[in-house]
C-alpha positions in Angstrom: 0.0 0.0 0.0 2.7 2.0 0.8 4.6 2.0 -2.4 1.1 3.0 -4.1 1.1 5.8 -2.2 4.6 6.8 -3.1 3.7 6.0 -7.2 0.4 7.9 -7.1 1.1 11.1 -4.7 3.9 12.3 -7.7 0.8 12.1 -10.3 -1.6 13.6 -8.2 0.4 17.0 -7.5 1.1 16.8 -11.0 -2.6 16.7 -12.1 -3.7 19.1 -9.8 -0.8 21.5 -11.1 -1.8 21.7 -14.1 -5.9 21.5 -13.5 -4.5 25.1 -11.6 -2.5 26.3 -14.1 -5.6 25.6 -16.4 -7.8 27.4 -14.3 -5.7 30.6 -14.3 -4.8 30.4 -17.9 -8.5 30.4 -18.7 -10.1 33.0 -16.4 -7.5 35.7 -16.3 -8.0 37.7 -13.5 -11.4 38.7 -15.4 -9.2 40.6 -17.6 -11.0 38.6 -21.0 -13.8 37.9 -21.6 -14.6 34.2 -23.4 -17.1 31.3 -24.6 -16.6 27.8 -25.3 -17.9 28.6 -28.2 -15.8 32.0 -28.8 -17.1 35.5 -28.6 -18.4 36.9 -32.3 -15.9 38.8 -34.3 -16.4 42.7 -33.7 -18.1 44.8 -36.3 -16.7 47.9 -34.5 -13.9 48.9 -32.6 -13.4 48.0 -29.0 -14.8 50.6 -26.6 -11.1 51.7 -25.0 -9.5 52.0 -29.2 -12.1 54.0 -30.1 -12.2 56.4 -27.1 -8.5 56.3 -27.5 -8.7 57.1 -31.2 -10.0 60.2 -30.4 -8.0 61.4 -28.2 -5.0 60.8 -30.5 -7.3 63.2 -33.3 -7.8 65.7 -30.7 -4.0 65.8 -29.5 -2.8 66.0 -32.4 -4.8 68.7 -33.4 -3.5 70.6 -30.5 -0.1 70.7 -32.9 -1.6 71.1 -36.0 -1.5 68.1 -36.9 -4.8 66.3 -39.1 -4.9 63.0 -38.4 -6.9 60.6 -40.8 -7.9 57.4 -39.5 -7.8 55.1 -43.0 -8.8 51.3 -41.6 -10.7 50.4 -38.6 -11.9 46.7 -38.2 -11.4 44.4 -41.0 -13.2 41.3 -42.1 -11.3 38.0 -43.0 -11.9 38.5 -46.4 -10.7 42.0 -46.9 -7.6 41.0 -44.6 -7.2 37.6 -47.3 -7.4 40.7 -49.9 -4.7 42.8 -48.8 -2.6 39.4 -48.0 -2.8 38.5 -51.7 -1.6 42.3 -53.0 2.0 41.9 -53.9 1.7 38.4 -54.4 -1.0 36.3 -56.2 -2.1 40.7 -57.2 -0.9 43.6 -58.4 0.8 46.2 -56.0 3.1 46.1 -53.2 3.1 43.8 -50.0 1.5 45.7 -47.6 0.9 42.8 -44.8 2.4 39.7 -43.9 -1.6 39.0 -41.9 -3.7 36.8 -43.4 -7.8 36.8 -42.4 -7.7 36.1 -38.7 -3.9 37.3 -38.0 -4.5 40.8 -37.6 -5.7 42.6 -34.6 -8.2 44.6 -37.4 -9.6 41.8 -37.4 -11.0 41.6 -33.8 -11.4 45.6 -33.6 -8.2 46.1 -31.7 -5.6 48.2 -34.8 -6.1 51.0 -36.8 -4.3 52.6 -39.6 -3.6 56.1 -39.9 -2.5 58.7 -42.1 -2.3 62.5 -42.4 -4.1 65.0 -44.3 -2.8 68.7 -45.4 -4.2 72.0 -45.2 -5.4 71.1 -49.6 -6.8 68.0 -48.2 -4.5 65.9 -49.8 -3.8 62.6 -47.9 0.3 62.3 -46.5 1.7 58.8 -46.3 5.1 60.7 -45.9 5.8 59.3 -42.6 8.8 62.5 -42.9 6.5 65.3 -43.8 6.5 68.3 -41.6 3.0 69.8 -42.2 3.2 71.7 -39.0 6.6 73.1 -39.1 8.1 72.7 -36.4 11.1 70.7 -37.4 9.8 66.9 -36.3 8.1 64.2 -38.6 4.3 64.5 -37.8 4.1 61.0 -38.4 6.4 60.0 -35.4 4.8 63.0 -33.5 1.8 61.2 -34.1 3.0 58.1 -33.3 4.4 59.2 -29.8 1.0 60.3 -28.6 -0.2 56.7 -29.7 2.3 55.4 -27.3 1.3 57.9 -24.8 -2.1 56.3 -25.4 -1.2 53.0 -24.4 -1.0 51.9 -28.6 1.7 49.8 -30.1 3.0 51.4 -33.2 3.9 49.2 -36.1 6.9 52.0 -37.0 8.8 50.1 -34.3 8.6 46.5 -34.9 12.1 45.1 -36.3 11.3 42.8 -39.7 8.0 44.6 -41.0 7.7 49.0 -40.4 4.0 49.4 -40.5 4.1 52.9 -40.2 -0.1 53.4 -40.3 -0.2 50.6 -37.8 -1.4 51.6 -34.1 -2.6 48.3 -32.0 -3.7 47.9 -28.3 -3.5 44.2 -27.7 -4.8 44.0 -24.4 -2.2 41.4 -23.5 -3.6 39.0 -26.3 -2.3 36.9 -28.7 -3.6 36.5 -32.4 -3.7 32.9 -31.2 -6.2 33.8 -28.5 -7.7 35.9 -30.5 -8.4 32.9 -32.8 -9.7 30.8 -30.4 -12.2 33.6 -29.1 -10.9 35.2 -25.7 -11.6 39.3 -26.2 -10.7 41.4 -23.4 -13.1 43.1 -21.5 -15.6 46.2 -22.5 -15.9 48.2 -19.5 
């Protein structure tokens, strides 16, 4: 009986290690919300981007600086869209996301660019509209930051210089499998 003991007390700590780890992987402090089925894809964006979006228009504006928000949430299929251009269609590779590997795709990313005082839209990302010797676009992208956004101008092997994301502390791989943070 004795040796039982000793074989099956290793395998029970083990299995109730990992029923815990489970347990906290899955609930999150109540930081996420999920389903077992998966929460719906978003048609807008996420209450805290969007009230965050316009805060970055209205800062900006403080230093004259128009701010045009170009993408919001995106759809599988227009993500599959922009995948193909620069490879299986014409134009240049503008992601390396397919439909489901983007945060546009769950309401969490926008794209930005600027306008001028014509109207005309600026994908300069070294244009000075406001003259005050500093790239609006980084300008820009510093009150992103400031904002609690990742900007795409500072990953390493892909500048996405449009790009602002707030991930929430999610993977695309949660993402997938239908964990969304939380809407206040």
């Amino acid at each position: 009986m004795k040796k039982l003991q000793q074989i099956l007390l290793p395998w029970i700590i083990i299995i109730l290690c990992l029923v815990i780890l489970f347990h906290v992987y899955h609930h999150n402090n109540g930081k996420y919300s999920e389903s077992d089925k998966g929460d719906p894809l978003p048609s807008n964006l996420h209450p805290t981007v969007e009230a965050n979006k316009n805060r970055l228009i209205e800062r900006a504006a403080k230093k004259n600086i128009d701010v045009v928000i170009t993408e919001e949430v995106r759809s599988f299929k227009e993500q599959n869209r922009l995948y193909e251009q620069g490879r299986t269609r014409k134009g240049n590779i503008v992601t390396y996301a397919k439909g489901g590997e983007s945060y546009h795709n769950y309401g969490l990313a926008i794209d930005f660019a600027l306008e001028n005082d014509t109207g005309k839209i600026i994908w300069n990302i070294q244009y000075d509209g406001n003259g005050n010797n500093q790239s609006d676009w980084y300008e820009v992208a510093a009150i992103a930051k400031e904002l609690g956004f990742e900007w795409g101008g500072d990953w390493n092997n892909f500048k996405d210089y449009p790009h602002l994301q707030m991930t929430f502390g999610l993977s695309i791989n949660q993402l997938q499998q239908g964990v969304r943070p939380k809407v206040d």
